[in-house]
C-alpha positions in Angstrom: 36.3 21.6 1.7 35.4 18.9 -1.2 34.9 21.8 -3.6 37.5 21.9 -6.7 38.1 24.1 -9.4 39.8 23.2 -12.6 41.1 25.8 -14.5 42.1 25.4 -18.2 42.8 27.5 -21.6 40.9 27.4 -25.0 42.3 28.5 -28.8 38.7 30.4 -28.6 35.2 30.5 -27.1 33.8 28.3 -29.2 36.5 25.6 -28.3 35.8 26.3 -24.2 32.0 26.2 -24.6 31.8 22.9 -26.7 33.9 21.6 -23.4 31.8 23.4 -21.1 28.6 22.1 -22.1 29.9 18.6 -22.3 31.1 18.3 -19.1 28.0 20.4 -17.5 25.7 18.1 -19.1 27.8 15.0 -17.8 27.6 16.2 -14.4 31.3 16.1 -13.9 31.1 20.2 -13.6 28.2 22.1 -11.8 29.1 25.4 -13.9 31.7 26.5 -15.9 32.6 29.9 -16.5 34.6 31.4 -20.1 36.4 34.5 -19.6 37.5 36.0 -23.0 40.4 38.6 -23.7 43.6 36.5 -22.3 46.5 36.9 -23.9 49.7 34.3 -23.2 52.8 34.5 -23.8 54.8 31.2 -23.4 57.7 29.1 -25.0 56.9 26.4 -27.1 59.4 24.3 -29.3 62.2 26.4 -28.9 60.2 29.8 -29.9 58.3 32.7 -28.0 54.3 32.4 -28.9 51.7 34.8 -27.8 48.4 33.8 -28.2 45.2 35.1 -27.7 42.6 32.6 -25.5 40.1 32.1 -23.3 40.0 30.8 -19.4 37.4 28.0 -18.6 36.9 27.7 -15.1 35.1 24.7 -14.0 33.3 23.7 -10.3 33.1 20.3 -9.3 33.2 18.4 -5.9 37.0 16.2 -5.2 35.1 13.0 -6.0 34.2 14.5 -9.8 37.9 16.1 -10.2 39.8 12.7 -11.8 36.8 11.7 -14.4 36.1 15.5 -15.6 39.7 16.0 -15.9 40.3 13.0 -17.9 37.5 13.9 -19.9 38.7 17.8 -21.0 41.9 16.2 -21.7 40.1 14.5 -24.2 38.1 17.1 -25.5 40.8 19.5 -25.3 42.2 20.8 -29.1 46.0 21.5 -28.0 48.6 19.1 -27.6 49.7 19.8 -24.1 46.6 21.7 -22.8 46.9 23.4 -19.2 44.7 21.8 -16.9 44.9 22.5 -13.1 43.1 21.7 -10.1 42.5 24.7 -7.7 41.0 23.9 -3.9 38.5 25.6 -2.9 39.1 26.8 0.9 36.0 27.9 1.8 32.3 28.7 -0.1 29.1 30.1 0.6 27.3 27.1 2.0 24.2 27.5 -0.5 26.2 27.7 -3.5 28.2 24.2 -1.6 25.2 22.4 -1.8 24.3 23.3 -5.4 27.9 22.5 -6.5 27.1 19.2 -4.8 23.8 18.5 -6.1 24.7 19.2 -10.1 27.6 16.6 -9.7 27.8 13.0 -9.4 30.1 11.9 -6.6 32.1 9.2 -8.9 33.6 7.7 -5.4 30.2 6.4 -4.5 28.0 6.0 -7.8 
């Protein structure tokens, strides 16, 4: 399956909509989805943080996956932001094709 999704954490909404809509409207991302309410808890600098975020979860094709990641990195506000790629095993075949249509393959364009 070509199908990818790259998961990544925001400071708020805001922050994860801003990248969102960049990246939708760059067709490097077909869709991306901001769940609110996560908290994290993580060891930064020698010190325990908790913080309250937000997931972004973005759908793109393998061919998009290098570009749009390069690209939240750069939008991204923290210092080390968490950015992963997540293969997709299988999809409805409709929702396929859509994912594939709102992208630009950057292998062949």
């Amino acid at each position: 399956m070509d199908l990818k999704i790259v998961y990544s954490t925001f400071p708020s909404v805001a922050t994860a909509e801003a990248a969102a809509r960049h990246l939708v409207a760059q067709r490097l991302a077909a869709c991306g989805n901001i769940l609110p309410g996560l908290i994290s808890f993580y060891e930064w600098e020698g010190a325990l943080e908790r913080a309250e975020e937000v997931v972004l979860l973005l759908k793109t094709r393998a061919g998009q996956l290098a570009p749009l990641m390069d690209a939240l990195r750069a939008l991204h506000p923290y210092e080390v932001p968490a950015i992963l790629s997540l293969d997709v095993e299988a999809a409805d075949a409709p929702f396929a094709g859509w994912v594939r249509a709102q992208t630009v393959d950057a292998a062949k364009d």
